[in-house]
N, C-alpha and C positions, 0 to 999 in steps of 0.2 A: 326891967330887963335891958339888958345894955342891946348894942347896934349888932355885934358882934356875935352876940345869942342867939339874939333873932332873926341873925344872918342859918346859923347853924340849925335854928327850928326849922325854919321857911325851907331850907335845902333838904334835910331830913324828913318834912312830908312831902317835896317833890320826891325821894327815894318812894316812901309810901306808897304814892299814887300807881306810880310802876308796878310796886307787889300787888295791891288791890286790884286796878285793873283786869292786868293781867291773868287772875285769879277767877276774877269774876266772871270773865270769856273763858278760857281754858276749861275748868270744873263745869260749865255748862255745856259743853260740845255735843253730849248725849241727845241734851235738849235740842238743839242746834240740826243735829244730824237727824233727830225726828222729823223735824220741824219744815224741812226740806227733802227728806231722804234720802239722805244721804246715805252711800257705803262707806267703810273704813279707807278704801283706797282712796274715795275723796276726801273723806278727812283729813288722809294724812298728806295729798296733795294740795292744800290749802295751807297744812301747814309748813309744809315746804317754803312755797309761795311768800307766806306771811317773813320766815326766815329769810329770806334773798334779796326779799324788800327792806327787812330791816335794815340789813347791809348798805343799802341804797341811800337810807333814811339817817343812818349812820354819817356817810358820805357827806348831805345836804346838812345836816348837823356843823358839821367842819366847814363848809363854807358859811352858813349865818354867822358862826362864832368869828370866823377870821374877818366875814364884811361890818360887823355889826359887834355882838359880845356873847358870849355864852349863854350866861344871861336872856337875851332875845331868842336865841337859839332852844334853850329849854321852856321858857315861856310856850314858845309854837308850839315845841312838841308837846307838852302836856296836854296843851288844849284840844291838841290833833287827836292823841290816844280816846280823851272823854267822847270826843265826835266820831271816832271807830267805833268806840264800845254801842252807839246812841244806834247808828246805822247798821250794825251785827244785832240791834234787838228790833229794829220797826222794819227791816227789808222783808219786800214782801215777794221774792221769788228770790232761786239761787244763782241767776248772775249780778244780781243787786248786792247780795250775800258777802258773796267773793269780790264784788268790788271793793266793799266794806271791809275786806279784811284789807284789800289795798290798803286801802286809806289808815288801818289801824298796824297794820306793818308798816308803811312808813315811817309812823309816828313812834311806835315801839323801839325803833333802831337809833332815833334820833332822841327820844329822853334817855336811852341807856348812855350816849354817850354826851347830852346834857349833863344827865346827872354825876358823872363823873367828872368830868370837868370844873365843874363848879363844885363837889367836894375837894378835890385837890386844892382848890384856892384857899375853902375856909380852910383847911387842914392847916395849909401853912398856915395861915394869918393865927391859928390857933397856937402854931409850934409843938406838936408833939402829935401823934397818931391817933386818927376819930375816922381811918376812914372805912373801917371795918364794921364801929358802928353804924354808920349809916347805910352798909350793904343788909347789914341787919334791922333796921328798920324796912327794907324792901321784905324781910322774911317774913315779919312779923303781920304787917300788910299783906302780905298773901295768905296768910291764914284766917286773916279776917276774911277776906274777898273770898275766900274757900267754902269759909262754913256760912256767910251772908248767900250765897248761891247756893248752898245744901237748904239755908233756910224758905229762901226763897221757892225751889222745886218742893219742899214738905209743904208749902201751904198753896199750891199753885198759884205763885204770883204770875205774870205772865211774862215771856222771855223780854219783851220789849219794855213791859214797865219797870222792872230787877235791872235792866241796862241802863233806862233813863234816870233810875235813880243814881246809879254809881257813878253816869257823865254829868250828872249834878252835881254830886260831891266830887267830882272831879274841879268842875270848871269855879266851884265858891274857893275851894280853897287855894287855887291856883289863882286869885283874884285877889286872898288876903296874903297870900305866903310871896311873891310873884316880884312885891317891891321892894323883898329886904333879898334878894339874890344878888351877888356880887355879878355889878354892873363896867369890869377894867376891861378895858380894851387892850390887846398886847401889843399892835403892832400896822405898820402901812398896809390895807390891803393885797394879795397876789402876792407878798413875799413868800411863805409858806407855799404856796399852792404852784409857784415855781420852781419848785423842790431846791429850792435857795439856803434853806433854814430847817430843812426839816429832816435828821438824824434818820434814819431807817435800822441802822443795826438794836438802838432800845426798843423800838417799835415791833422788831421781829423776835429779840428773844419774849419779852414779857410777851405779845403776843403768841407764844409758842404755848406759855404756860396757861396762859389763859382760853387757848384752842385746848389743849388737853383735859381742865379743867370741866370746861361744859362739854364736853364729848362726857364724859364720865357724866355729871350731872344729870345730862340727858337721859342718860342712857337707865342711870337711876330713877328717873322721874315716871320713864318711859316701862320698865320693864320688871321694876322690884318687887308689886304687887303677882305680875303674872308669875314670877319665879316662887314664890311664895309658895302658889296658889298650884301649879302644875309640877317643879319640881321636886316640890316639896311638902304635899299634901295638907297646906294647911286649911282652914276654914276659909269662905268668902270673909268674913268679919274679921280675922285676924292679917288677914294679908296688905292691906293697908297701912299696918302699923308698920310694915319695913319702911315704905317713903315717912312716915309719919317720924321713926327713928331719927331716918339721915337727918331727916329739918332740924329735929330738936337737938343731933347734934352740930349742926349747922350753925347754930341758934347760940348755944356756950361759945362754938368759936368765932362769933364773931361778936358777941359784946364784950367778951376777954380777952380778945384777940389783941386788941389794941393796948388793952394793960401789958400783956406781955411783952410787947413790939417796943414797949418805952424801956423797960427792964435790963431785953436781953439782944435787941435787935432786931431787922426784919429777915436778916441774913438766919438766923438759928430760926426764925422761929417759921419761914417757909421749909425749910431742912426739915424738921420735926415734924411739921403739921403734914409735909408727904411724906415722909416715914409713917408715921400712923395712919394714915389715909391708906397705902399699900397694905398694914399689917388688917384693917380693915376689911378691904378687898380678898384678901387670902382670906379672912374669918369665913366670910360672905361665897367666897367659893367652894371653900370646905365642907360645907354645914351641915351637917348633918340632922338638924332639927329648924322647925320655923323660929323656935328661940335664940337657936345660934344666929341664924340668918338675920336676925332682926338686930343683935346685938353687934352684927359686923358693922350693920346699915349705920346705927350710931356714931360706930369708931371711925368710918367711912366721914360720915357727915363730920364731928370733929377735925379730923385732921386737915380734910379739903377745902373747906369753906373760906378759909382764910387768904385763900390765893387770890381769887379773884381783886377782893380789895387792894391786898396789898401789889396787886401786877402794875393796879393802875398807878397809888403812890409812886409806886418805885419810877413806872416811867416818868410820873409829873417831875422826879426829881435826877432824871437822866439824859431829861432834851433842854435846848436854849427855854429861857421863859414864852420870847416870842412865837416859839413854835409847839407850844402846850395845848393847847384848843385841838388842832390841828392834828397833832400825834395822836390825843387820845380817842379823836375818831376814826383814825385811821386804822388804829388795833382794836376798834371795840367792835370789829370785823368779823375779826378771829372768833368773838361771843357767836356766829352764828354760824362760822362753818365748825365750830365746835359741837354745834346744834346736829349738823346738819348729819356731821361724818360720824357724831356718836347715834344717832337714831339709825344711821343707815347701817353703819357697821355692825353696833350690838343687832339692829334690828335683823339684820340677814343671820346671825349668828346664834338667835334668839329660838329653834323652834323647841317645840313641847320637848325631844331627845337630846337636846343640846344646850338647853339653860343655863347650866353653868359655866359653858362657854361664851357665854352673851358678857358677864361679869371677868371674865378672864384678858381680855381684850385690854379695859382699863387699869386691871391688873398689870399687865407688861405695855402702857404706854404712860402709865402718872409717875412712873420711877426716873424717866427722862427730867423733867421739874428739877430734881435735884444736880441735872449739872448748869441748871441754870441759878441757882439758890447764891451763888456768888454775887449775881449783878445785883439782888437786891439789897443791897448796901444802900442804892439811892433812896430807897426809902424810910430811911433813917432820916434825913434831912434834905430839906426840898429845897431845891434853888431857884423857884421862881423868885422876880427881881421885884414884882408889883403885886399886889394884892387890887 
């Protein structure tokens, strides 16, 4: 296997780690919230919490990378997420709990924007577009981390030892994959961080599309089973299958996504993926059966998924090289008040009478995307100077 492969493996299970993780805490909440007693309004202030920090985590991300390398910077944080997950399963009261999500929110906000960062290098160093794929390897991982935690609860594993297994396989492979991450440094410390170097107009549109983005995500992540289920009479056992949908079509665009991107552009092929993405949404709002609704969720997940990755290309390939690190923490911000504004917003707009306007929301705000579908030209071809 050449240098260069095993640059792109190594980075590609740091994407991994992310979806598993993350999966693995999240689909266990129930347990969690037993476990402690938690109400749902604690729930969902933790997860707030967890969101804000990331942000913060994000922030700290951007400085290791700019004193140090990205590289060191995702190193930390993967290590930081396995040592969340370890202290979310052996805390043994709930201020220890939520300190533990501290620590695995930080960590969360700071491999999002590791891992991006270090995909944009290998991309270039690749010359042609992967980096969709590897948003896609975070899906794929979360599906595991999903049904290892379904497996886990069917046999009563116990919450602590289901986490310490997973900050296991966290910390081995982040030990083998860890030395082939591109280790360039861009640039003198504090340039960047003096707003010397650092472009804010790419930062804000891709960051617009990428607040949009997980706003809707969320929002699906959040609310497509209950719609199912109350607006739409369908079975507890069926209602699942709408998230279940969006992933899988998540899932085609973003291992194809990339093929496309080489073909026909990044510029046509965000146009298209939120045009179907919106024609999705109206399915989704329309529906008249849980078949329809489920078949929107697809069209949905197709067309949308491909944003994210290619927001961040397009930026790697919008700012000076020197100020690459730096940008992409800076907008990988936006990942969580996309979080935050879509939970809140569908969420208030959400009740049992009103479902369909919980999905109407994303409806009339992912149509904005397409006047930004112009700037992604830069992701057509990247100009960092150094790999």
């Amino acid at each position: 296997m050449t240098t260069l492969r095993r640059t792109r493996v190594a980075v590609a299970a740091g994407f991994s780690l992310q979806g598993l993780v993350f999966a693995a805490i999240v689909t266990q909440a129930p347990r969690i919230k037993d476990k402690f007693d938690i109400g749902d309004g604690g729930l969902t202030g933790i997860l707030v919490l967890v969101a804000v920090l990331s942000g913060v985590g994000s922030v700290i991300a951007g400085i290791i990378a700019e004193r140090r390398t990205s590289a060191a910077a995702f190193r930390l944080a993967l290590v930081t997420i396995g040592l969340g997950a370890l202290l979310v399963g052996v805390a043994p009261t709930l201020p220890l709990v939520v300190a533990a999500f501290v620590v695995y929110g930080l960590g969360v906000g700071a491999v999002d924007a590791g891992m991006n960062m270090q995909g944009v290098r290998v991309q270039h160093a690749y010359g042609r577009s992967i980096m969709a794929n590897f948003h896609g390897m975070w899906s794929i991982a979360g599906i595991a981390g999903a049904l290892f935690a379904a497996g886990a609860a069917e046999v009563d594993l116990p919450l602590a030892l289901s986490l310490l297994v997973i900050a296991t396989v966290t910390w081995i492979t982040v030990a083998v994959a860890a030395p082939h991450f591109i280790e360039a440094k861009e640039h003198d410390p504090g340039l960047s961080a003096q707003g010397l170097d650092l472009p804010w107009r790419p930062i804000l549109v891709f960051g617009l599309v990428v607040l949009l983005f997980y706003a809707a995500d969320t929002g699906i992540l959040t609310w497509s089973s209950v719609y199912l289920e109350d607006a739409l009479d369908s079975s507890t056992s069926v209602a699942p299958l709408a998230y279940g949908a969006y992933q899988a079509g998540a899932l085609i665009s973003r291992f194809g996504g990339d093929f496309v991107v080489r073909r026909v552009g990044a510029r046509v092929v965000v146009a298209v993926g939120t045009t179907v993405g919106v024609m999705g949404l109206a399915v989704v709002v329309t529906a008249a059966s849980p078949a329809m609704a489920i078949g929107g969720f697809f069209v949905t997940g197709l067309g949308l998924a491909i944003l994210a990755p290619l927001s961040f290309a397009a930026l790697a390939g919008a700012v000076p090289a020197q100020a690459v690190d730096v940008a992409i923490a800076r907008m990988n911000i936006a990942n969580y008040l996309g979080a935050i504004l879509g939970g809140g917003l569908i969420g208030a707009a959400a009740t049992a009478d009103h479902l369909r306007w919980a999905f109407v929301i994303p409806l009339v705000l992912i149509p904005i995307v397409l006047l930004c579908a112009r700037s992604f030209r830069s992701a057509d071809v990247s100009r960092l100077d150094a790999v």
